[in-house]
N, C-alpha and C positions, 0 to 999 in steps of 0.2 A: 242528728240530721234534721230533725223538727225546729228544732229550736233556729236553723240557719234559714229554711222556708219561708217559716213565721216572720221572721226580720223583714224580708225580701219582699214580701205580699204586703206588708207594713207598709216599707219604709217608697218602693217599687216596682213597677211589676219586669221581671225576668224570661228569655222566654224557654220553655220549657226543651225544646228538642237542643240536644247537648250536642249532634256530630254538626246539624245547625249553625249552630253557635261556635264553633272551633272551626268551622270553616270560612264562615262571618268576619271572626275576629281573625284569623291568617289575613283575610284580604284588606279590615281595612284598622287593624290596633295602631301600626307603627303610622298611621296618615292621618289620625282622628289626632284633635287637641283631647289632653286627657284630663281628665278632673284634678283641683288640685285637693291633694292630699290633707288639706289647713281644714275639711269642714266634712267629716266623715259621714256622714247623712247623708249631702249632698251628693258629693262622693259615688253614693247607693246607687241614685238614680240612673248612672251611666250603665247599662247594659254590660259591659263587658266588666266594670268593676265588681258590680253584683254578681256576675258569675264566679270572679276570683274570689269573693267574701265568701259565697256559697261553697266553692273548690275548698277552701281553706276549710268551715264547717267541718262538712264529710268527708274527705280525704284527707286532709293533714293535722288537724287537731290529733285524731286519734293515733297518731303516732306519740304523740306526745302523753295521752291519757292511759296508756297502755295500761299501765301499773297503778294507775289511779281511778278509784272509783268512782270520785263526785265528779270527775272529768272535766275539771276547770279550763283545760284549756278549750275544752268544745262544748263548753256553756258558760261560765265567769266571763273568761276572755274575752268573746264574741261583742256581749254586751259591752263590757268595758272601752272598746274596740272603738264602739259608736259614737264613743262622747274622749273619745281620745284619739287626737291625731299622730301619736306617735305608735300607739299601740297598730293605730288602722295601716298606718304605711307598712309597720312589719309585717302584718297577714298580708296584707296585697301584693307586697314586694315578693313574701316568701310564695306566697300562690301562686303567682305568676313566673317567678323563674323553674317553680317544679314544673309547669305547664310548658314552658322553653323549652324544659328537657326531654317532655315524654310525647306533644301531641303538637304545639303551635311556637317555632321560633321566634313569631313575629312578637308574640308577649312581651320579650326583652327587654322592650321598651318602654314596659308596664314596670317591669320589675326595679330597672335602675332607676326611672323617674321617684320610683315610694320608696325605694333603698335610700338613695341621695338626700330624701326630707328626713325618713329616720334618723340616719345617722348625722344630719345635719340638728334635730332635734336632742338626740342623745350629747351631743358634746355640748350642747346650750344648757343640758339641765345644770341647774346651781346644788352645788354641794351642800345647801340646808336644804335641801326636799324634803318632804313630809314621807312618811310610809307609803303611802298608797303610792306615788309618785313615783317612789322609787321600787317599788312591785311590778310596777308598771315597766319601769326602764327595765327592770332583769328581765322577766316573760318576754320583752323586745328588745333583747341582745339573745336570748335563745334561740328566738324566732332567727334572727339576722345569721344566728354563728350557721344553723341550716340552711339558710340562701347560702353562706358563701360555700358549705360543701356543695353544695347542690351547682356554685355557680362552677366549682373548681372541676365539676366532675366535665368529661366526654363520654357523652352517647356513642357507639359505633351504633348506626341503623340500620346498617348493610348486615346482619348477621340475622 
């Protein structure tokens, strides 16, 4: 969770109160223009994207890290993340459709916007990739195969 702060006070400043910010981002995600996914720094600077980077951080890495102790996906990743546009669109996409599901619908359109470049980037990569490249595509079809449970699933709220 330091390690997603640090980025964020870096890279942006974020604002701190989170029912703030989920109520913010209900009223105005799906009507703002959204950063484009092609320059992941940039990206940062948008407030609500920094929070999905941040969400993704603390909450959804460590699903992933469970079994692992150097916790790459919620420290490796992260970085990686920054200087990669297809890694960035998976956390933000996956951030934001868990976010659809649990707390702000409006995200949605967070989600399929960085879904749509990912998997638009993943079918462009050339089958001579170098390793790292292709490290990179697997960690982000992992990330994706979770968005699409997540997108498959229904909430009932009412219970």
């Amino acid at each position: 969770m330091l390690f997603g702060r640090s980025i964020l006070r870096q890279v942006c400043s974020a604002p701190a109160d989170e029912k703030a910010w989920r109520h913010q981002a209900r009223c105005r995600v799906a009507s703002v223009k959204l950063p484009s996914p092609a320059d992941p720094r940039r990206a940062l600077c948008s407030r609500d994207i920094a929070r999905f980077f941040q969400h993704y951080v603390a909450t959804l890495a460590p699903w992933y890290d469970l079994s692992d102790a150097s916790m790459v996906f919620g420290t490796r990743l992260p970085r990686l993340a920054l200087d990669s546009p297809l890694l960035f669109s998976a956390v933000i996409a996956l951030s934001a459709m868990q976010t659809t599901k649990t707390t702000s619908p409006a995200a949605k359109a967070v989600a399929e916007l960085y879904h749509g470049h990912c998997v638009t980037l993943l079918i462009a990569l050339d089958s001579n990739a170098d390793l790292a490249e292709r490290e990179i595509a697997l960690a982000a079809a992992c990330l994706l195969r979770t968005y699409e449970i997540l997108d498959g699933m229904h909430v009932n709220k009412s219970q």
